[in-house]
C-alpha positions as CSV (number, residue, x, y, z in Angstrom):
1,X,30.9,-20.2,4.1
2,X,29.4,-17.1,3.1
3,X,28.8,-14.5,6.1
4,X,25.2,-13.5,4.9
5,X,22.8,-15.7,3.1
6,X,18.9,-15.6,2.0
7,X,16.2,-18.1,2.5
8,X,13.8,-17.9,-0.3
9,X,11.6,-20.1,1.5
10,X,10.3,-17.6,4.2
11,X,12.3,-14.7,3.3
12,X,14.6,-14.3,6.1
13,X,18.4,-13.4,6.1
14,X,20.6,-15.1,8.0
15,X,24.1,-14.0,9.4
16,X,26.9,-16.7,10.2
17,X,27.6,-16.5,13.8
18,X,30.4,-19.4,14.5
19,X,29.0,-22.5,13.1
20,X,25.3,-21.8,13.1
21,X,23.2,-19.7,10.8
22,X,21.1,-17.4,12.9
23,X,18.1,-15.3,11.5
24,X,19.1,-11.4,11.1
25,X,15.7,-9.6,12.8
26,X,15.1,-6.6,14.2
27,X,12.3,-4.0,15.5
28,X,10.4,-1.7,13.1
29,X,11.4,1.9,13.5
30,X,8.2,3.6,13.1
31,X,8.0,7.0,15.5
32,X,5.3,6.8,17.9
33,X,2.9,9.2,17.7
34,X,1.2,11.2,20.4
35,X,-1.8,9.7,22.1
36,X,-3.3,12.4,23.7
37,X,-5.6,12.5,27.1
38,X,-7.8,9.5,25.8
39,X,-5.5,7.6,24.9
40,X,-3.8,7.9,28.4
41,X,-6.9,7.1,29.7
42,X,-7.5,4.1,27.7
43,X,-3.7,3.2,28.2
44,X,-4.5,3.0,31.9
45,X,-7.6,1.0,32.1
46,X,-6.1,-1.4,30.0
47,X,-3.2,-1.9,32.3
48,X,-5.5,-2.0,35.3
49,X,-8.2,-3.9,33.9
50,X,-7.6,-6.0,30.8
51,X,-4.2,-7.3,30.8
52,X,-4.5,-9.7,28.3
53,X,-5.3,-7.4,25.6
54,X,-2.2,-5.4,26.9
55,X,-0.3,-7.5,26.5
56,X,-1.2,-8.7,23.2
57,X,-1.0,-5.1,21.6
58,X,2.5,-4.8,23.2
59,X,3.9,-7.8,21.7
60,X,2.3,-7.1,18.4
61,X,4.1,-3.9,18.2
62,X,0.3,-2.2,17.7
63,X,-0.5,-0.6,21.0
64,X,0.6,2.8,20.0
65,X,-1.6,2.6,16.7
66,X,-4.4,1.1,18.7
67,X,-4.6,3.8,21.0
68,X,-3.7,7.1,18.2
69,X,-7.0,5.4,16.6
70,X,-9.1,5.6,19.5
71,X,-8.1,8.8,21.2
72,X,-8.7,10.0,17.2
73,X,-12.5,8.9,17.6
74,X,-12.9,9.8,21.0
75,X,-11.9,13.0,20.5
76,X,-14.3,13.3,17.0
77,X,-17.3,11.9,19.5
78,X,-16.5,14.5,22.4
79,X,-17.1,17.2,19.4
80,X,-19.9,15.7,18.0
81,X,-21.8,15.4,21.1
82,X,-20.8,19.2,22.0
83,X,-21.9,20.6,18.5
84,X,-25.3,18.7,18.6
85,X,-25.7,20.3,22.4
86,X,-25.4,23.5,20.8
């Protein structure tokens, strides 16, 4: 029996571990980026306050993405709202 073998079907590779075939998988290795103040902030409230969604971004493996895109546009809000004070 071959060690390795591919599944056209769904795409997966599977490594022979005693007599079972057992899908090779793994976690992405994309770099986290930094979230900044609002992003902490939002972090935080969702922990408190809406666990659900939490949860879901953590298991999806988008939390970090989720909150680098809203601490982007909070952060392009906070200037807009200075410079129109001005």
């Amino acid at each position: 029996m071959d060690k390795y073998i591919y599944d056209d079907k769904n795409g997966l590779w599977y490594e022979l571990q005693g007599d079972y075939y057992i899908p090779c998988l793994g976690l992405l290795t994309e770099k986290e980026k930094p979230i900044g103040l609002w992003g902490q902030r939002h972090l935080h409230y969702l922990k408190e306050h809406k666990r659900l969604i939490y949860i879901n971004l953590m298991t999806s493996d988008r939390l970090n993405e989720y909150l680098v895109l809203l601490a982007g546009t909070a952060s392009r809000t906070l200037n807009a709202l200075v410079c129109f004070r001005k």
